[in-house]
N, CA, C and O atoms as CSV, one atom per row, in Angstrom:
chain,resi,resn,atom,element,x,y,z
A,1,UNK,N,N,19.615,-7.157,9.648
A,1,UNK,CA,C,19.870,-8.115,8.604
A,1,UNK,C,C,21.030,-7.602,7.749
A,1,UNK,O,O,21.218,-6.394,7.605
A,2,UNK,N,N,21.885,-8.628,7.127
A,2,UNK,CA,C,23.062,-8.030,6.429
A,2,UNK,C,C,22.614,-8.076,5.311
A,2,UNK,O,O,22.064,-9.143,5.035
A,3,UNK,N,N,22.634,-7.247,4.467
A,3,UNK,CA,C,22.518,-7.948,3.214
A,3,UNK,C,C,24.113,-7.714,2.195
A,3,UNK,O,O,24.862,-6.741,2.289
A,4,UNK,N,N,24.269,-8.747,1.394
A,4,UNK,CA,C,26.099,-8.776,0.310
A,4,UNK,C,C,25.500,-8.481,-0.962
A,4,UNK,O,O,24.271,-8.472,-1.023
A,5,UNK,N,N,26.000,-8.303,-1.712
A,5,UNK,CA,C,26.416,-8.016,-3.404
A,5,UNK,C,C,27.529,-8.743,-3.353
A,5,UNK,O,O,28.656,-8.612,-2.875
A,6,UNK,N,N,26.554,-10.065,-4.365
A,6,UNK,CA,C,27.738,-10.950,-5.121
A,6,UNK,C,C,28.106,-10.472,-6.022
A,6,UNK,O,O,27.426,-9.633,-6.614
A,7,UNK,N,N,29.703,-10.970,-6.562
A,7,UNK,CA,C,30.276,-10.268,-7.763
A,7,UNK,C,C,29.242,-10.501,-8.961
A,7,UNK,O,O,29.255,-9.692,-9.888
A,8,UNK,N,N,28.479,-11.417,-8.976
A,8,UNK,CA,C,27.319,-11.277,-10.498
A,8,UNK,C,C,26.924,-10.114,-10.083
A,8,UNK,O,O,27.464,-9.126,-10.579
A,9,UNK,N,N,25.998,-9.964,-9.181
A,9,UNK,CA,C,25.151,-9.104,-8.740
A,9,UNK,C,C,25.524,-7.651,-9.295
A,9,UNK,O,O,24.745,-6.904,-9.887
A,10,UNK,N,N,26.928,-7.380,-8.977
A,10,UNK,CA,C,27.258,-6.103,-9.218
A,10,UNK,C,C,27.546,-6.293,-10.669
A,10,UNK,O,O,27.105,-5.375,-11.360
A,11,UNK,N,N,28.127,-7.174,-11.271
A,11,UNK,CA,C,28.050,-7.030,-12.948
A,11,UNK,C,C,26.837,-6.767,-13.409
A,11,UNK,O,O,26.558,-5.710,-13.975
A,12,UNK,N,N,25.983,-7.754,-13.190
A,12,UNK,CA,C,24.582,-7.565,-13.904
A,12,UNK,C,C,24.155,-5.690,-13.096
A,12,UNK,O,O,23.296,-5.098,-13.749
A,13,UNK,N,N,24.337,-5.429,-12.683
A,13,UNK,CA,C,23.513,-4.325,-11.745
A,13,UNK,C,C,24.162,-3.389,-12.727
A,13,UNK,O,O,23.413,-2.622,-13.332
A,14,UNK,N,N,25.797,-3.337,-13.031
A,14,UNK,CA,C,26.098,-2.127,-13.758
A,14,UNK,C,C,25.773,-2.098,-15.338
A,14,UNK,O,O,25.633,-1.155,-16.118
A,15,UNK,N,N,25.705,-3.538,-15.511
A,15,UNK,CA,C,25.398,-3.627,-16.727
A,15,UNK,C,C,24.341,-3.253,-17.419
A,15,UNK,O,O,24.461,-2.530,-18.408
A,16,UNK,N,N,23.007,-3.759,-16.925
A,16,UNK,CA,C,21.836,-3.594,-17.062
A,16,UNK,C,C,20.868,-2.841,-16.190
A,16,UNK,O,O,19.668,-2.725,-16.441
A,17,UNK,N,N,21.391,-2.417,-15.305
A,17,UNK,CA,C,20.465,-1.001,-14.362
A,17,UNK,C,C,20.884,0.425,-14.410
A,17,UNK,O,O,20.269,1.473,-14.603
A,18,UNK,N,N,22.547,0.032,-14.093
A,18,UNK,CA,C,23.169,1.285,-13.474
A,18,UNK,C,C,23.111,2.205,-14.930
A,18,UNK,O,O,23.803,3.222,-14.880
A,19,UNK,N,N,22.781,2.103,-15.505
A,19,UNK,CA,C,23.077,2.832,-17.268
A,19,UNK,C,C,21.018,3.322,-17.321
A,19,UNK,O,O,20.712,4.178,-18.151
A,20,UNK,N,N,20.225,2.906,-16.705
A,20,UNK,CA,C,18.873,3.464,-16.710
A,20,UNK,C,C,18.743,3.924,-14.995
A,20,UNK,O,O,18.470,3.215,-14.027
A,21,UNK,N,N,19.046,5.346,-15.066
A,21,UNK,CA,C,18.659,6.306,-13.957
A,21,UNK,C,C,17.705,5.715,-13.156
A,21,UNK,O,O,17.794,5.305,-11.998
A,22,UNK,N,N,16.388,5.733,-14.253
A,22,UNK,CA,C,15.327,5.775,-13.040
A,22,UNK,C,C,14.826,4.075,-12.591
A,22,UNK,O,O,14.065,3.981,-11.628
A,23,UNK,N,N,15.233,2.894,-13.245
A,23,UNK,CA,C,15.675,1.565,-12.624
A,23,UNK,C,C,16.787,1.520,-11.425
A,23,UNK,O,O,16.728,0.576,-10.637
A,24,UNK,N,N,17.959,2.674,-11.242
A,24,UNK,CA,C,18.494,2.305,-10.391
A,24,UNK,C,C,17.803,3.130,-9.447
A,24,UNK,O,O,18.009,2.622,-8.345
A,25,UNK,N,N,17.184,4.008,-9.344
A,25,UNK,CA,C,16.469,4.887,-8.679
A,25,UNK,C,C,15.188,3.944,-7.925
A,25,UNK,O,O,14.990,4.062,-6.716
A,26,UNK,N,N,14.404,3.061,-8.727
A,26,UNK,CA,C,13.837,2.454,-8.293
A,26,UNK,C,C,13.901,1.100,-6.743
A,26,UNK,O,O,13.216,0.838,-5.755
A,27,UNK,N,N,15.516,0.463,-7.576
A,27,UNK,CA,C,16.109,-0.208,-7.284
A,27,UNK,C,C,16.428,-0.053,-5.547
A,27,UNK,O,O,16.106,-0.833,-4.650
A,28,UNK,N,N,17.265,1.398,-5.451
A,28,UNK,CA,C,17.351,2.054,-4.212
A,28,UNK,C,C,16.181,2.223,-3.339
A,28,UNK,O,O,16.325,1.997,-2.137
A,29,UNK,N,N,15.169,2.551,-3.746
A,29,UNK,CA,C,13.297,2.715,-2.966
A,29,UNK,C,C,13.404,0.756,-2.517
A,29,UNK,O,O,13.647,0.431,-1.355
A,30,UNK,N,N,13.250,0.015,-3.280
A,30,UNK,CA,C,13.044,-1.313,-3.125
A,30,UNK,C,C,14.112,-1.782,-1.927
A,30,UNK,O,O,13.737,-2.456,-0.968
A,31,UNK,N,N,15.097,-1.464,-2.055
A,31,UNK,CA,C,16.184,-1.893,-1.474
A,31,UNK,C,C,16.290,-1.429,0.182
A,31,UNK,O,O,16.887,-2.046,1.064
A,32,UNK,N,N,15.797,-0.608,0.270
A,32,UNK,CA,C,15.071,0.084,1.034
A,32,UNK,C,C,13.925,-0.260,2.236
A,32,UNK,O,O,13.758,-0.134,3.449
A,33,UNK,N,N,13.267,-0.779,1.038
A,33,UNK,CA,C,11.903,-1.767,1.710
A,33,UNK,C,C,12.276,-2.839,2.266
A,33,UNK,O,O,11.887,-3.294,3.341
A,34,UNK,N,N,13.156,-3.331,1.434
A,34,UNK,CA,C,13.166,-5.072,1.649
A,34,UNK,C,C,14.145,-5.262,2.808
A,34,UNK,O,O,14.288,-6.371,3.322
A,35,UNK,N,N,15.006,-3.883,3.336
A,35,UNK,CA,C,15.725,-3.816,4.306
A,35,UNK,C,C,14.939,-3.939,5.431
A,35,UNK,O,O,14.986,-4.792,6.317
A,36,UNK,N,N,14.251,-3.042,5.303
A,36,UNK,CA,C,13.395,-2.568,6.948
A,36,UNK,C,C,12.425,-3.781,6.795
A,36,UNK,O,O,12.163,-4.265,7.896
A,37,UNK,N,N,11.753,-4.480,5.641
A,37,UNK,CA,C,10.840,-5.508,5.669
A,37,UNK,C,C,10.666,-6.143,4.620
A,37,UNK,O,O,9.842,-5.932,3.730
A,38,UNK,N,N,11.682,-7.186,4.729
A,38,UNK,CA,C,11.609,-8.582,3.612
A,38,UNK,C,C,10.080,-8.623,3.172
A,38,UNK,O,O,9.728,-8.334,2.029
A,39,UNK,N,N,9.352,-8.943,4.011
A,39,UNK,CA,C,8.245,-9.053,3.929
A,39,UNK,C,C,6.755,-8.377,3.320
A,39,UNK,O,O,5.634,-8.855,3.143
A,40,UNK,N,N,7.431,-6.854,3.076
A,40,UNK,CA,C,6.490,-5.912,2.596
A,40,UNK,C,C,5.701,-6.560,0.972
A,40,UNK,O,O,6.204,-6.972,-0.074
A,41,UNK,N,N,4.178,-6.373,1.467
A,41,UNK,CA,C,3.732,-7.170,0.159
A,41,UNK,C,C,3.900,-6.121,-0.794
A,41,UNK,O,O,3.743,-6.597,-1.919
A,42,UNK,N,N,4.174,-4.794,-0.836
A,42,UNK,CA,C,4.550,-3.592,-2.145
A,42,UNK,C,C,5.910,-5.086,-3.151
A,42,UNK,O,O,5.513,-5.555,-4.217
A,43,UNK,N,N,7.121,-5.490,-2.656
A,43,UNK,CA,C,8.471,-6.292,-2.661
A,43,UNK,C,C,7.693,-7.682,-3.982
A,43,UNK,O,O,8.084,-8.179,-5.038
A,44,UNK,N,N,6.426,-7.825,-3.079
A,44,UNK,CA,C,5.930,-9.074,-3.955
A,44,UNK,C,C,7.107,-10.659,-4.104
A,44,UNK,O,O,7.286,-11.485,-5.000
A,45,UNK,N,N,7.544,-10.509,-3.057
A,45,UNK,CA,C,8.541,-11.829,-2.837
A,45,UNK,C,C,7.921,-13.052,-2.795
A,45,UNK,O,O,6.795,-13.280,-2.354
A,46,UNK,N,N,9.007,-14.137,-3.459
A,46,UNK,CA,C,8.480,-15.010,-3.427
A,46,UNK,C,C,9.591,-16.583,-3.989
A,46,UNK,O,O,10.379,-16.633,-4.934
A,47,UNK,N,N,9.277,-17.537,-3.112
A,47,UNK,CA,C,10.423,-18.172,-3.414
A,47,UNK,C,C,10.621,-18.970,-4.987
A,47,UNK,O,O,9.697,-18.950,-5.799
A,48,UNK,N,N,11.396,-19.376,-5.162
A,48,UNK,CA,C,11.412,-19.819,-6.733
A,48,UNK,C,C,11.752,-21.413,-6.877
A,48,UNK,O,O,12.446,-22.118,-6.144
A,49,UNK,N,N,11.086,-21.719,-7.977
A,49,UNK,CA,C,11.294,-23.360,-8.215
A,49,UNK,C,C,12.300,-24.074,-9.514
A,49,UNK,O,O,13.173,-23.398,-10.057
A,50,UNK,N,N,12.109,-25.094,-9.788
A,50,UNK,CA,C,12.973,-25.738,-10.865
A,50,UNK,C,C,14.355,-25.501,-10.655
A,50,UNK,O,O,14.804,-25.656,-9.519
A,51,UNK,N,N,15.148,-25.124,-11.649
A,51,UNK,CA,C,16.656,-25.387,-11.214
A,51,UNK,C,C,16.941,-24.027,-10.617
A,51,UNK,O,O,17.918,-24.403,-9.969
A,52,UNK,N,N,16.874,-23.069,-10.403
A,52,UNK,CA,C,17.062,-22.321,-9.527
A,52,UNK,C,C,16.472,-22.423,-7.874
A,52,UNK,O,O,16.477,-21.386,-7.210
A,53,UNK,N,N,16.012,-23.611,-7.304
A,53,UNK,CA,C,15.043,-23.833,-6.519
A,53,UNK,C,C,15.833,-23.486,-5.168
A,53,UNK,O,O,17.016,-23.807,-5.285
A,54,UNK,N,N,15.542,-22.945,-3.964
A,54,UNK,CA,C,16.255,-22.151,-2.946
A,54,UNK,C,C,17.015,-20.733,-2.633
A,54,UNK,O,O,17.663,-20.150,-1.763
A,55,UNK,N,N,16.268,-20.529,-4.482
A,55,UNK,CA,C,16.367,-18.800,-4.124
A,55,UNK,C,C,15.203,-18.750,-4.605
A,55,UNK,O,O,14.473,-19.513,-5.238
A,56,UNK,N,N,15.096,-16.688,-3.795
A,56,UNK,CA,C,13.800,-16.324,-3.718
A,56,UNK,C,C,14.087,-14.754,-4.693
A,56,UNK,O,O,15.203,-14.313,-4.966
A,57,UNK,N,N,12.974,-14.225,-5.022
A,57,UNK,CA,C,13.056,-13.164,-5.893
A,57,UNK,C,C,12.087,-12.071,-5.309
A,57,UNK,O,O,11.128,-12.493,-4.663
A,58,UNK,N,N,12.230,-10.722,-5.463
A,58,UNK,CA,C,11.303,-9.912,-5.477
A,58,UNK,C,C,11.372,-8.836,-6.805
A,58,UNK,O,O,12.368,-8.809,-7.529
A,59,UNK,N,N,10.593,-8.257,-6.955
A,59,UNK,CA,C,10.323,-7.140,-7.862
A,59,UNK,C,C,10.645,-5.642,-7.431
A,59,UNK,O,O,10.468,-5.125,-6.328
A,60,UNK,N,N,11.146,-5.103,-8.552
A,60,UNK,CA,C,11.876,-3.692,-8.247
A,60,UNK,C,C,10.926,-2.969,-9.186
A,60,UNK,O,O,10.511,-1.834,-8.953
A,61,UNK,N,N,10.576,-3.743,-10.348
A,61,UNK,CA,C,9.018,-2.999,-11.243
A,61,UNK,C,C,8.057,-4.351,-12.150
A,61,UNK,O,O,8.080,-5.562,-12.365
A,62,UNK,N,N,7.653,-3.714,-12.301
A,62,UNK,CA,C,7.337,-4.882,-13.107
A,62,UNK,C,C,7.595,-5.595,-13.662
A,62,UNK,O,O,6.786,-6.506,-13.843
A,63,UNK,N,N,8.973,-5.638,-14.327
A,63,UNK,CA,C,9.825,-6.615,-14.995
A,63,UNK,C,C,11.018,-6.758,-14.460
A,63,UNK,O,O,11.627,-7.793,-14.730
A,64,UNK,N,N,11.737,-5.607,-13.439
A,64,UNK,CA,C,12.967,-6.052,-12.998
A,64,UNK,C,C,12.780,-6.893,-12.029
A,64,UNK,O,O,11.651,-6.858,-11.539
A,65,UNK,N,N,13.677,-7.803,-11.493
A,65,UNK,CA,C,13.751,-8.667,-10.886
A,65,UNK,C,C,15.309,-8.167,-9.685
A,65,UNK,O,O,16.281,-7.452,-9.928
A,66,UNK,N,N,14.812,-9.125,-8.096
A,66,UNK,CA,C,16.243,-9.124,-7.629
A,66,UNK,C,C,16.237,-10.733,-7.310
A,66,UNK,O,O,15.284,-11.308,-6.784
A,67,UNK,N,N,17.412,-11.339,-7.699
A,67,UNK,CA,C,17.475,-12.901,-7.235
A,67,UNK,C,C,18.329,-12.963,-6.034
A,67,UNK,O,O,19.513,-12.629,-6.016
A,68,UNK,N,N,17.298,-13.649,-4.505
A,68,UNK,CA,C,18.413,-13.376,-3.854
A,68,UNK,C,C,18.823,-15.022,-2.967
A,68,UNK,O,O,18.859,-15.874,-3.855
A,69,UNK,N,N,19.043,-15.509,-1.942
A,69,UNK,CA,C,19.400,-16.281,-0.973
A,69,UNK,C,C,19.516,-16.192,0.091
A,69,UNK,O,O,20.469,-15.422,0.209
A,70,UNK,N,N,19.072,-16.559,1.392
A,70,UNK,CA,C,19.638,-16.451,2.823
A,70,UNK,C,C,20.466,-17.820,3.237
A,70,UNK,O,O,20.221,-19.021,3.349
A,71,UNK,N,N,21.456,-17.036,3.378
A,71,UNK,CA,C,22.014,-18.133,4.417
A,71,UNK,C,C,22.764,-17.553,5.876
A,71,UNK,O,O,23.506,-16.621,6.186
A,72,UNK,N,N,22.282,-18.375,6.363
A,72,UNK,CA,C,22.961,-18.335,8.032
A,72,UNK,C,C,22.602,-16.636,8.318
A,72,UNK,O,O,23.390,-15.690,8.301
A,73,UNK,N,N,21.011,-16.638,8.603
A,73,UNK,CA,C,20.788,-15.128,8.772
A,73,UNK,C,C,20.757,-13.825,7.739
A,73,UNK,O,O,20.049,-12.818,7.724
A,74,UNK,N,N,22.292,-14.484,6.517
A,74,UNK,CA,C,22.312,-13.105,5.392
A,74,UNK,C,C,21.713,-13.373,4.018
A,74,UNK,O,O,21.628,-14.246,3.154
A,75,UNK,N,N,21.415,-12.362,4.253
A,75,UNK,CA,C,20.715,-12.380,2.583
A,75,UNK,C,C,22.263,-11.745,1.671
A,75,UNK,O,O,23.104,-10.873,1.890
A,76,UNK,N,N,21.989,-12.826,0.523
A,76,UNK,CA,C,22.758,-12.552,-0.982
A,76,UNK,C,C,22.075,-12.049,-2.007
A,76,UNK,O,O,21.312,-12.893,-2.475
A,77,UNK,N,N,22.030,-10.874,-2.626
A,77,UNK,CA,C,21.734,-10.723,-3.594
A,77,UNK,C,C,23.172,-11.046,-5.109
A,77,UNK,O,O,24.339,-10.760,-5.378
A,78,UNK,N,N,21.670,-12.012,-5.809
A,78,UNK,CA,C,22.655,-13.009,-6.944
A,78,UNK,C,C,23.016,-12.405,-8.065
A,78,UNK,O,O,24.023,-12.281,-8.762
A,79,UNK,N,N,21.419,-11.911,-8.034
A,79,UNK,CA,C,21.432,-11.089,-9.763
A,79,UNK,C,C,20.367,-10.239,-9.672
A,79,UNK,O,O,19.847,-9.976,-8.588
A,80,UNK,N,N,19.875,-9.639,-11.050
A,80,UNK,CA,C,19.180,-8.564,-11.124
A,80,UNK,C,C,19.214,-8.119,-12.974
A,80,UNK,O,O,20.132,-7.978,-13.782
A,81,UNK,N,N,17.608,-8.004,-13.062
A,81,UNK,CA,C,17.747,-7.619,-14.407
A,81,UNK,C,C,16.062,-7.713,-15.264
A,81,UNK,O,O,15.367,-7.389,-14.301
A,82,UNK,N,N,15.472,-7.851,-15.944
A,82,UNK,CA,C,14.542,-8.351,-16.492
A,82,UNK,C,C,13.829,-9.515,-16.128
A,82,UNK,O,O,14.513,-10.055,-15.259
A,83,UNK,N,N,12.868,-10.147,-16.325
A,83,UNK,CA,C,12.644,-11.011,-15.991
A,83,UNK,C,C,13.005,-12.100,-16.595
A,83,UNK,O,O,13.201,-13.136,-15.961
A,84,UNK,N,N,13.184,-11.999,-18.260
A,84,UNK,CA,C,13.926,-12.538,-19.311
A,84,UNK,C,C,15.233,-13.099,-18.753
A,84,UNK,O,O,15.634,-14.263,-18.774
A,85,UNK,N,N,15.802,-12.006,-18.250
A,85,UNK,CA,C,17.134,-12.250,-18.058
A,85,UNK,C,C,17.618,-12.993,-17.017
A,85,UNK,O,O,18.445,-13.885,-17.205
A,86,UNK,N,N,17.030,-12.614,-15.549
A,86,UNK,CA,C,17.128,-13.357,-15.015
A,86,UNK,C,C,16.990,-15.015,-14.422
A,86,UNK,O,O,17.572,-15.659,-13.549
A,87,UNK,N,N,15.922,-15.294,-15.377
A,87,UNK,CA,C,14.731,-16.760,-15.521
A,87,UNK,C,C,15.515,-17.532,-16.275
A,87,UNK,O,O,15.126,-18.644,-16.631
């Protein structure tokens, strides 16, 4: 599976992760998982509704969030951040 970093993705990521060690630390373990298995219920994925509707999200902790998309086989990761933030 491919997965991209959209240009949000990497703003929000340096903005709000890359500056807390052990969120990006986390981030990397998750990233990890969701490589070898989208599917792992640890990921807690799940698709999303209302105006964001056709992307799906998983959890990196309890409040971080990754927003992502497949198309044509690849996954996009959109954003990333709080749950606040991202919602």
């Amino acid at each position: 599976m491919n997965i991209y970093f959209t240009k949000n993705f990497k703003k929000a990521y340096k903005k709000r992760i890359e500056q807390h060690m052990k969120w990006a630390q986390q981030f990397e373990a998750r990233y990890d998982l969701f490589a070898d298995d989208p599917t792992n219920p640890v990921l807690r994925d799940h698709a999303l509704i209302g105006n964001i509707k056709g992307y799906r999200s998983f959890s990196v902790t309890g409040d971080i969030r990754v927003i992502y998309y497949i198309n044509e086989g690849a996954v996009y990761f959109v954003d990333i951040g709080t749950h606040n933030q991202v919602y």
